[in-house]
N, CA, C and O of each residue as an XYZ file, in Angstrom:
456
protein
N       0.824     -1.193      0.000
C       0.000      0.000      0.000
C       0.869      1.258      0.000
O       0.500      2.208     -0.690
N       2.043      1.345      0.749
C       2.758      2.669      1.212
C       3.586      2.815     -0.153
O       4.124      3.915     -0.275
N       3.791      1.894     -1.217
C       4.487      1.742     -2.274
C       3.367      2.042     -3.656
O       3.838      2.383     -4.741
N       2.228      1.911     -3.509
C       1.401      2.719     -3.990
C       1.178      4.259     -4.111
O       1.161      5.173     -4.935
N       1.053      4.046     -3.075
C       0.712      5.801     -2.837
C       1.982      6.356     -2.785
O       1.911      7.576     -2.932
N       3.197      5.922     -2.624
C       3.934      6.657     -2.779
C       4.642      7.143     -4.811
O       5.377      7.892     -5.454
N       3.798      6.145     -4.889
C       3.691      5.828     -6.573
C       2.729      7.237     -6.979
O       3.291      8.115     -7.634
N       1.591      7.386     -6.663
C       1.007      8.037     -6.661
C       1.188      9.706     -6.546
O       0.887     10.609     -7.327
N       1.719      9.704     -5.423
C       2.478     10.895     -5.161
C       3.260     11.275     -6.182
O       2.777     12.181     -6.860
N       4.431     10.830     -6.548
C       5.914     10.719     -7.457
C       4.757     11.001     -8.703
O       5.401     11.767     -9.419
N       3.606     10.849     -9.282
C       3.081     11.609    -10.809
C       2.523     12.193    -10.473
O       2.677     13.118    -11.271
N       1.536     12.652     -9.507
C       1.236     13.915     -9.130
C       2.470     15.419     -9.158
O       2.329     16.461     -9.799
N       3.274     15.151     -8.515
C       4.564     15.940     -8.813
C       4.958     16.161     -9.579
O       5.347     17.316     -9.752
N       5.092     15.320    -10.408
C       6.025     15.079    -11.743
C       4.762     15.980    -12.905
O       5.132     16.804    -13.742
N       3.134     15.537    -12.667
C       2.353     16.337    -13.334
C       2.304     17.686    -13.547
O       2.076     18.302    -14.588
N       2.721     18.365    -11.620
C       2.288     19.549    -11.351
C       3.580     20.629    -11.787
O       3.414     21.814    -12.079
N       5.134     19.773    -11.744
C       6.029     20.261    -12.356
C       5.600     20.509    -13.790
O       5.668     21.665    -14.207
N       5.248     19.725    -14.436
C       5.518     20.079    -15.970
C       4.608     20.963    -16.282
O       4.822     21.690    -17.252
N       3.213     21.115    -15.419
C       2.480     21.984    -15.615
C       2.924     23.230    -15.188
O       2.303     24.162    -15.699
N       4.140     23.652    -14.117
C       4.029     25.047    -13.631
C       5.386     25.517    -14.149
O       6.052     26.404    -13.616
N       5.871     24.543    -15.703
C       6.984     24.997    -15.888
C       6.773     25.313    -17.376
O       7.580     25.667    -18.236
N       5.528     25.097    -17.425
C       4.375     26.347    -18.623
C       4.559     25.275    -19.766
O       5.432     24.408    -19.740
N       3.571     25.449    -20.837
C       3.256     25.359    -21.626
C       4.110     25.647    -22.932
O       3.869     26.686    -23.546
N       5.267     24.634    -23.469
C       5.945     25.069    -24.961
C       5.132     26.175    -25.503
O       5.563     27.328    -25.476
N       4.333     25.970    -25.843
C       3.108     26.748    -27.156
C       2.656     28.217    -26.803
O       2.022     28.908    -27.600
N       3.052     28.665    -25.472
C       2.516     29.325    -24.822
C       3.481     30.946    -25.722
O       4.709     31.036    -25.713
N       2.788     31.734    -26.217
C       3.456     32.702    -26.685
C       3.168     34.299    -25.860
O       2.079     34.382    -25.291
N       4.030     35.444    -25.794
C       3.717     36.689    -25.091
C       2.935     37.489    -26.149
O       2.954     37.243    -27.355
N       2.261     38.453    -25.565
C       1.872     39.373    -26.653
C       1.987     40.643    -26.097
O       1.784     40.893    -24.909
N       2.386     41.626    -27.143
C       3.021     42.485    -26.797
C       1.223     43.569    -26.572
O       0.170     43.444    -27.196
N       1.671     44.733    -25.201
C       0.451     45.497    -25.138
C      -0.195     46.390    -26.034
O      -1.392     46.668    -25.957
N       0.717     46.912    -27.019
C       0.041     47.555    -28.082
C      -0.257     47.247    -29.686
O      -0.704     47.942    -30.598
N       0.301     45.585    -29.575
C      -0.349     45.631    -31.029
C      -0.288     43.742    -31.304
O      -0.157     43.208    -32.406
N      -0.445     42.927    -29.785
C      -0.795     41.992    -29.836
C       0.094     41.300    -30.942
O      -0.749     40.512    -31.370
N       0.945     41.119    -31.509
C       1.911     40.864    -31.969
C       2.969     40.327    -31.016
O       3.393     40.921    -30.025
N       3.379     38.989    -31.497
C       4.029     37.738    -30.962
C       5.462     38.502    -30.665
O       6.254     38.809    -31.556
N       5.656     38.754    -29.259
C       7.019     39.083    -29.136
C       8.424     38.118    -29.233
O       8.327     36.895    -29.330
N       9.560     38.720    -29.200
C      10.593     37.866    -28.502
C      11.688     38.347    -27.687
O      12.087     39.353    -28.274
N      12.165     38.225    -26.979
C      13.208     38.691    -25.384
C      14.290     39.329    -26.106
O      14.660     38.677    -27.083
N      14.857     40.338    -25.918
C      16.557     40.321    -25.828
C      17.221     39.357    -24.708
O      16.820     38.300    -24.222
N      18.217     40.012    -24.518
C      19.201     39.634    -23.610
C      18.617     39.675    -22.383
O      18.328     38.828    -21.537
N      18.496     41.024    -22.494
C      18.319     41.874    -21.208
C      16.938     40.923    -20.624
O      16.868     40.796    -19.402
N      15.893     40.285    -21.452
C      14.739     39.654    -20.668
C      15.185     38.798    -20.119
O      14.457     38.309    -19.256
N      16.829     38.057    -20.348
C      16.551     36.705    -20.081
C      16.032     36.131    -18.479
O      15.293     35.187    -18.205
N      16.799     37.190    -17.502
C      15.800     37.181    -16.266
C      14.168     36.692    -16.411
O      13.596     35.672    -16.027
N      13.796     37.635    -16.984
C      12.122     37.600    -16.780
C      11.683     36.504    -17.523
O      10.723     35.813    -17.180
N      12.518     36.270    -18.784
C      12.387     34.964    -19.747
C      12.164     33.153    -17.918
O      11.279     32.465    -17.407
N      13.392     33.338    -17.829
C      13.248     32.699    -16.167
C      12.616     32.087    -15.129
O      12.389     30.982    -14.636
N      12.313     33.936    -14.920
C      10.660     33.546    -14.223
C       9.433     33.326    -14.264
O       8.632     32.862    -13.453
N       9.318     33.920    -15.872
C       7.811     32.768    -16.409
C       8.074     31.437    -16.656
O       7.186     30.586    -16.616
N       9.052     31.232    -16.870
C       8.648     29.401    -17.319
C       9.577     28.237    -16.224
O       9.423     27.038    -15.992
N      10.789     29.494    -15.617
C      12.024     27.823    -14.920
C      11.798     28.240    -13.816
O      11.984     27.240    -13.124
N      11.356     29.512    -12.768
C      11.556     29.703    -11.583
C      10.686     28.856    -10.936
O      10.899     28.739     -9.730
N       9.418     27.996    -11.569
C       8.116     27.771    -10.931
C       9.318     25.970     -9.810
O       9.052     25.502     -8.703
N      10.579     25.510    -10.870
C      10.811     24.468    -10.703
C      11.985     24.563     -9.898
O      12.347     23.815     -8.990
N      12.916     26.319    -10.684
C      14.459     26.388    -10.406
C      14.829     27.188     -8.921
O      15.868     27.198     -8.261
N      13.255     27.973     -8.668
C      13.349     29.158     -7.906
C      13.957     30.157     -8.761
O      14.793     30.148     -9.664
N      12.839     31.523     -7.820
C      13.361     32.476     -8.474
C      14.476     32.806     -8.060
O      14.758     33.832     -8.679
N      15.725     32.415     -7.013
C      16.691     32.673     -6.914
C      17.591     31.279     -7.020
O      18.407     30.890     -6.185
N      17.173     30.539     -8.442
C      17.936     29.918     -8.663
C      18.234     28.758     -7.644
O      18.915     27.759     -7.876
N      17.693     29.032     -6.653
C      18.196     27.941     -5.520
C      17.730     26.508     -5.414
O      18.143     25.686     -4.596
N      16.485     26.245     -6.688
C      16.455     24.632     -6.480
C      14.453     24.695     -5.840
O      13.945     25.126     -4.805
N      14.055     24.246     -6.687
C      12.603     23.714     -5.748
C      12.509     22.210     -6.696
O      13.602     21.662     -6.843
N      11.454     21.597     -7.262
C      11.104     20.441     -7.821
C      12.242     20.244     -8.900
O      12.488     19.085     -9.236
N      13.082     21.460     -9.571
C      14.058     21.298    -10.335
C      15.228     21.546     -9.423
O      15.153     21.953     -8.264
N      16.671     21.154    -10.309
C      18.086     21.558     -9.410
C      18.439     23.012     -9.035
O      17.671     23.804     -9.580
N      19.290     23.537     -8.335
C      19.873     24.555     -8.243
C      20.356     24.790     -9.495
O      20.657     23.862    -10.246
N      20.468     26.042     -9.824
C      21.107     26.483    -11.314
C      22.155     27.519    -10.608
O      22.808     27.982    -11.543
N      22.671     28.166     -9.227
C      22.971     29.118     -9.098
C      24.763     29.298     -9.256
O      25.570     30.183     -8.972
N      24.848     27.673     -9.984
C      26.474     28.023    -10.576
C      26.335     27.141    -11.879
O      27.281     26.662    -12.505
N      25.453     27.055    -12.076
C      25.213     26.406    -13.482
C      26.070     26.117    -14.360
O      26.421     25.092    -14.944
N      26.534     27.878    -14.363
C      27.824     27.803    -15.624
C      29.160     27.380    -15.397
O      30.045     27.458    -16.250
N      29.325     26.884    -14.128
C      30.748     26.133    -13.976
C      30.428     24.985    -14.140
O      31.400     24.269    -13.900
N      29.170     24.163    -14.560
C      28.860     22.840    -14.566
C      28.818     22.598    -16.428
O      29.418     21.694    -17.010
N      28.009     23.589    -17.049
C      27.647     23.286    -18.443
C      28.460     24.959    -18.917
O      28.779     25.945    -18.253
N      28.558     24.596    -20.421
C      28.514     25.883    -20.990
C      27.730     25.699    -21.645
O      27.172     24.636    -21.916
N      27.437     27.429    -22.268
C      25.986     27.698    -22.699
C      25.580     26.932    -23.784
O      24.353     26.843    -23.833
N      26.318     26.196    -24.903
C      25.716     25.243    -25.735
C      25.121     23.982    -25.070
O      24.214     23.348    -25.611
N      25.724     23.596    -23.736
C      24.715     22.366    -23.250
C      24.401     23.018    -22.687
O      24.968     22.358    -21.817
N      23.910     23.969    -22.073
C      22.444     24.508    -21.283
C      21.437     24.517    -22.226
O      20.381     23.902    -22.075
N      21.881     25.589    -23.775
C      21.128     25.526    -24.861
C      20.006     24.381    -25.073
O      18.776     24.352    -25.048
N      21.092     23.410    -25.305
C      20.700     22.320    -25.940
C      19.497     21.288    -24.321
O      18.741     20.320    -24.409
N      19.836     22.003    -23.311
C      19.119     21.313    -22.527
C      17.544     21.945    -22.615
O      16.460     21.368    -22.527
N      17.891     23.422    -22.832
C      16.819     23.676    -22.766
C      15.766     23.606    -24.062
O      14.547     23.776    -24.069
N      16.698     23.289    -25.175
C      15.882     22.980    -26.478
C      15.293     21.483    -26.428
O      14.308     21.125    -27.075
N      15.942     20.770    -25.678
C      15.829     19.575    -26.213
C      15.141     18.782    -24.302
O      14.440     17.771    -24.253
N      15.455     19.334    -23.417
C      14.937     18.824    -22.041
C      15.728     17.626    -21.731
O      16.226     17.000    -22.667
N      15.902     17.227    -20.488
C      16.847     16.054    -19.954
C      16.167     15.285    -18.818
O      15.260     15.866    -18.221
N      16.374     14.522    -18.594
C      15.918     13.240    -17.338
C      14.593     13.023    -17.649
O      13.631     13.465    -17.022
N      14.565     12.214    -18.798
C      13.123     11.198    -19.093
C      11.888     12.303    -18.964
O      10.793     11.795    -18.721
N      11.920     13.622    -19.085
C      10.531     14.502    -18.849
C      10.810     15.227    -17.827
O       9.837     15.899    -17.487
N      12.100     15.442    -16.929
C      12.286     15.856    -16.057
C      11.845     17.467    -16.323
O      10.894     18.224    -16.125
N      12.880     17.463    -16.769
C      13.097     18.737    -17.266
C      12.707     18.777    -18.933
O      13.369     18.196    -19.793
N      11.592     19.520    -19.168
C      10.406     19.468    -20.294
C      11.413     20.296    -21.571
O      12.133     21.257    -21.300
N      11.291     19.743    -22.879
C      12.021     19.895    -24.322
C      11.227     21.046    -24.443
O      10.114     20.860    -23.951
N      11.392     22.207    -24.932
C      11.299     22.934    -25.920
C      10.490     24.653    -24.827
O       9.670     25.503    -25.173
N      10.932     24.536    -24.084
C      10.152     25.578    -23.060
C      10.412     26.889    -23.785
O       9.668     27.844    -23.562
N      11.640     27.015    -24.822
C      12.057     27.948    -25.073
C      12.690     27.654    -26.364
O      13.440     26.680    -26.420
N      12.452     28.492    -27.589
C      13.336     28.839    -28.752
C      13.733     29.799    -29.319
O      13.321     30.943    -29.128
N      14.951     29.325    -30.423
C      15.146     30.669    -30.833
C      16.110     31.692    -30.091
O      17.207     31.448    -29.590
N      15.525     32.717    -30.141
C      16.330     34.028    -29.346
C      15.890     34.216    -28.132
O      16.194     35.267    -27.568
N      15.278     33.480    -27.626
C      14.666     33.578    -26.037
C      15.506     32.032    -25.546
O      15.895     32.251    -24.398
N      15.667     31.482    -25.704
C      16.495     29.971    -25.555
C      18.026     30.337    -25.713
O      19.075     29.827    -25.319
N      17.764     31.201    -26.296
C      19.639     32.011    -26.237
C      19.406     32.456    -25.466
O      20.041     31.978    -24.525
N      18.701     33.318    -25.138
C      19.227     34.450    -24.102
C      18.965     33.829    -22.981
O      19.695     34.389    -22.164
N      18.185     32.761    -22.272
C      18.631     32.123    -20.985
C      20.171     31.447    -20.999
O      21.115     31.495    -20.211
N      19.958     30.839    -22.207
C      21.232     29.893    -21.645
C      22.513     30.964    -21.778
O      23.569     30.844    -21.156
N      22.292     31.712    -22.436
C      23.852     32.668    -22.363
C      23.599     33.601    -20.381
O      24.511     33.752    -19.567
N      22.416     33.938    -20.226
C      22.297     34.629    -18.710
C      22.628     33.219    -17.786
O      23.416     33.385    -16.855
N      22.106     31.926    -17.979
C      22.662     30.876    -17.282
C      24.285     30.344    -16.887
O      24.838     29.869    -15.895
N      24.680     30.731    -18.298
C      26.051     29.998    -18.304
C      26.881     31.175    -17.711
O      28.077     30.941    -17.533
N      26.390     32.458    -17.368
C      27.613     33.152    -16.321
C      27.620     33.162    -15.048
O      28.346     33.780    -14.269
N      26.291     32.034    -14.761
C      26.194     32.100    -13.252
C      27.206     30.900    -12.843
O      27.100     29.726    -13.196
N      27.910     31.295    -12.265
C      29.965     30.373    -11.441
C      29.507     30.554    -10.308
O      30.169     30.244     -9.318
């Protein structure tokens, strides 16, 4: 029974992660002319906290996902890139949260955090 429910538990989590770490498809629209934006650099913060803080914390420190707050002494920014294009650990961490020039600009704001 305790191997059940603890079964139980472990996809509930795993559900509520992938759900609060947003929606691929999910696009911004800009306030004056509803037109599909995309981030500079400078968003990659805010890029962040809509879609990785729900897992990474907003200070990076780790909730249902890992700490990222030295990230970049672990990966450089082409495997962060590529983690975040492509996602890692069986669904852990969800493929495609980000493309393009918004998928750059995290993983380049990621990979200077030492």
């Amino acid at each position: 029974m305790k191997r059940k429910l603890a079964a139980a538990v472990m996809v509930v989590m795993l559900a509520l992660a992938m759900v609060a770490c947003g929606n691929k498809n999910d696009t911004s629209k800009s306030n004056n002319n509803n037109a599909t934006s995309t981030a500079s650099a400078g968003d990659a913060q805010k890029l962040f906290e809509a879609k990785c803080s729900a897992c990474h914390g907003k200070d990076l420190g780790g909730l249902n996902g890992p700490k990222l707050q030295k990230i970049g002494s672990k990966y450089s920014k082409d495997q962060i890139l590529d983690i975040i294009k492509n996602g890692k650990g069986n669904g852990a961490m969800p493929a495609g949260l980000y493309s393009g020039k918004d998928a750059d600009a995290v993983a380049t704001w990621l990979s200077n955090k030492k």
